[in-house]
N, C-alpha and C positions, 0 to 999 in steps of 0.2 A: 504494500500500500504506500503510493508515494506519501512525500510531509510534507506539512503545509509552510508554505512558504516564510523565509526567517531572513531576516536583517542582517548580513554580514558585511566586513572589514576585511579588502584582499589587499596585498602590498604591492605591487607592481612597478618595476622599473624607476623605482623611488619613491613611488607617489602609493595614497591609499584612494582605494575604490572603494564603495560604499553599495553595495546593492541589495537587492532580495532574489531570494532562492530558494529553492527544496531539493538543490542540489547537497552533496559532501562539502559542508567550507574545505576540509583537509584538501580534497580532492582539487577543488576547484583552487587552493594556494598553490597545490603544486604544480598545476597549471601555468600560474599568475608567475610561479618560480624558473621554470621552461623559458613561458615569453621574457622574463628578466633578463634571463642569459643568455637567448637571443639580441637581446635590444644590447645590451655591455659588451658582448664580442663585436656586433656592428660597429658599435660606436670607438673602438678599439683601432680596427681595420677602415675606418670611414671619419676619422676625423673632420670636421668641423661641419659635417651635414647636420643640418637643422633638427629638432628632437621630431618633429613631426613626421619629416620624410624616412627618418628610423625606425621609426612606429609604422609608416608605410610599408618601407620593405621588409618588414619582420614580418606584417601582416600577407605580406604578397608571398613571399618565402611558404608562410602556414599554409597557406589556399595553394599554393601549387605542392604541394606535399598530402596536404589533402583528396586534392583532386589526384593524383597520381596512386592515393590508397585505393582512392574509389572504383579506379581503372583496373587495377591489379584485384579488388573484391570482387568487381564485374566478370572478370575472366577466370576468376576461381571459382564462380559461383557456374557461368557456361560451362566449366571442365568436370563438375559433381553433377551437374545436370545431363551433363552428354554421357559420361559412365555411368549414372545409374539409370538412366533408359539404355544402354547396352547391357548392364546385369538383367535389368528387366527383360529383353528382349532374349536371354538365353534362357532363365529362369522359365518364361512363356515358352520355349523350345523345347526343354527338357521334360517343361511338366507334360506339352502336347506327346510328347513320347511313354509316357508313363502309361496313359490306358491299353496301351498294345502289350506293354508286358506285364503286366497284373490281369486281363482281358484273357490270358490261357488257360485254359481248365487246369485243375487243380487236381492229385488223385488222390 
């Protein structure tokens, strides 16, 4: 049963975020702890880019990672779906074979 939604405090990239959820806080800090170390290594390797466009490509970064999971679950999900209509397809073969040899008289 999800929970009803609660008031939390996430720390991000310096800053506190204040929102509500009926998510995990844990969950969703260690989230907030992820995008952090994204944001500090950019800012590392990308000196004097404005905070904003850091929070962009950290953002843009996420979404094509994302999107690339999504792509790789879509093609796992076609490869379980093609071999279990091939198990099926022998399974139907085999059982179609089964009346013939139970079907002999018995003595």
């Amino acid at each position: 049963m999800p929970q009803p939604p609660r008031s939390i405090t996430l720390y991000l990239a310096g800053e506190s975020l204040s929102l509500k959820t009926d998510r995990d806080p844990a969950l969703l800090q260690h989230v907030a702890d992820s995008v952090t170390e994204r944001v500090e290594d950019l800012r590392q390797h990308a000196r004097g880019i404005p905070n904003a466009k850091v929070y962009l490509l950290v953002a843009l970064q996420l979404a094509d990672e994302l999107a690339s999971a999504r792509d790789e679950a879509d093609g796992l999900r076609d490869e379980v779906r093609d071999r279990t209509r091939r198990l099926l397809e022998l399974v139907d073969h085999e059982l179609a074979l089964l009346p013939s040899r139970t079907a002999e008289p018995t003595a």
